[in-house]
C-alpha positions in Angstrom: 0.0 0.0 0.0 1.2 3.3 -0.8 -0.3 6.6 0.5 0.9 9.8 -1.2 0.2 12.8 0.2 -0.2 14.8 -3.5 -3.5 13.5 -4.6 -3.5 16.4 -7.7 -0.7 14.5 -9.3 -0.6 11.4 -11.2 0.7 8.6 -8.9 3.0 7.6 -12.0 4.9 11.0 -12.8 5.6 12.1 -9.5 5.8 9.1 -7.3 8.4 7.0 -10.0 9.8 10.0 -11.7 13.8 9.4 -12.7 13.4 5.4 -12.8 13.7 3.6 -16.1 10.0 2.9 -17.6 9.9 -0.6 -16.8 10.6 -0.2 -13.4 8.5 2.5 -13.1 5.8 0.6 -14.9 6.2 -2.7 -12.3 6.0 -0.4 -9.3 3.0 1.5 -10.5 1.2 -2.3 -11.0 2.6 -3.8 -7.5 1.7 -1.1 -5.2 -2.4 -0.5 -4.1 -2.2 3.4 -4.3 -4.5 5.5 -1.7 -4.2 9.6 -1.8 -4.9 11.6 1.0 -7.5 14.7 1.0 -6.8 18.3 0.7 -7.3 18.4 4.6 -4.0 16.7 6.3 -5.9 15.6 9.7 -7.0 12.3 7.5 -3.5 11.8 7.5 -2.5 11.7 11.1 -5.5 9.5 11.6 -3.9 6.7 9.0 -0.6 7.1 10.3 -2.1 6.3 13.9 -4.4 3.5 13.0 -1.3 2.2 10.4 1.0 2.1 13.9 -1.8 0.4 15.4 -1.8 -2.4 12.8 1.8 -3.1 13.2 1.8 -3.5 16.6 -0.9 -5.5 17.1 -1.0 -7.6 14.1 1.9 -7.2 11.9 4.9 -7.5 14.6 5.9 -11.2 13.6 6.9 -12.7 10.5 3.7 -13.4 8.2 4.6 -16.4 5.1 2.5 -15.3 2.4 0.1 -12.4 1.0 -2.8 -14.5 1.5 -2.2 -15.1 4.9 -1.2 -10.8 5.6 -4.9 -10.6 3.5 -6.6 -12.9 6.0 -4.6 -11.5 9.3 -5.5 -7.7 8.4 -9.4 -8.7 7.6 -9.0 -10.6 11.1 -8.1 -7.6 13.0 -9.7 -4.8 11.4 -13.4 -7.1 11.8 -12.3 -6.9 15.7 -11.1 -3.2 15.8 -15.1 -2.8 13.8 -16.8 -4.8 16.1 -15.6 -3.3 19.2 -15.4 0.3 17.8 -12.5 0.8 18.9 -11.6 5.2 18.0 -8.8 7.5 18.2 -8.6 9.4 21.3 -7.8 13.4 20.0 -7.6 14.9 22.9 -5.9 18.2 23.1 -6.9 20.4 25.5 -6.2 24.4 25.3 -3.4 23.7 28.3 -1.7 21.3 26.2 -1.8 23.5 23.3 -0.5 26.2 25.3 2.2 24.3 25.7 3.0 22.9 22.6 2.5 26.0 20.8 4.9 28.4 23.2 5.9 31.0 21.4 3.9 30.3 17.8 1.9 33.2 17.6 -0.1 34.5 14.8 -0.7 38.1 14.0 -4.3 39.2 13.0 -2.7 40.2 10.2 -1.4 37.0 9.5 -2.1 35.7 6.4 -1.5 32.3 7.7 -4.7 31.3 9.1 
């Protein structure tokens, strides 16, 4: 699986760009491509859940596709069936913290 952050781009131009064609061409076909939205919180969310994954199912050695198919289907039925969420919690004393000394101006034309 590979998740590019660019979705505006063609996964093939940008992703592969400098390799020879054929390589190029056996990447594009091997790889399941997902793009994220214009909004980078989806993201963070992937990356989490993708961390999740690997620790709780992918940590060992796994013999075949078929069987990663099967083991991933396994766990994401359980993380369904017992809803499990991301916690986002960040309360304005956290931020306070994390964002010492980032200030915006009104005039910023960053927001």
């Amino acid at each position: 699986m590979l998740v590019q952050d660019k979705s505006q781009h063609p996964h093939d131009r940008v992703a592969l760009r400098g390799l020879p064609a054929a390589e190029a061409r056996r990447l594009v076909e091997r790889f399941e491509w997902h793009y994220t939205p214009k909004h980078g919180s989806w993201l963070d969310m992937a990356e989490s859940e993708l961390g999740v994954l690997a620790t709780q199912c992918l940590a060992r050695r796994i013999p075949d596709k078929p069987s990663l198919s099967r083991e991933i289907d396994a766990w994401e039925e359980n993380r369904n069936k017992h809803h499990a969420k991301a916690d986002w919690q960040f309360t304005t004393a956290d931020a306070r913290v994390k964002l010492k000394g980032c200030t915006l101006s009104s005039n910023d034309s960053r927001h």
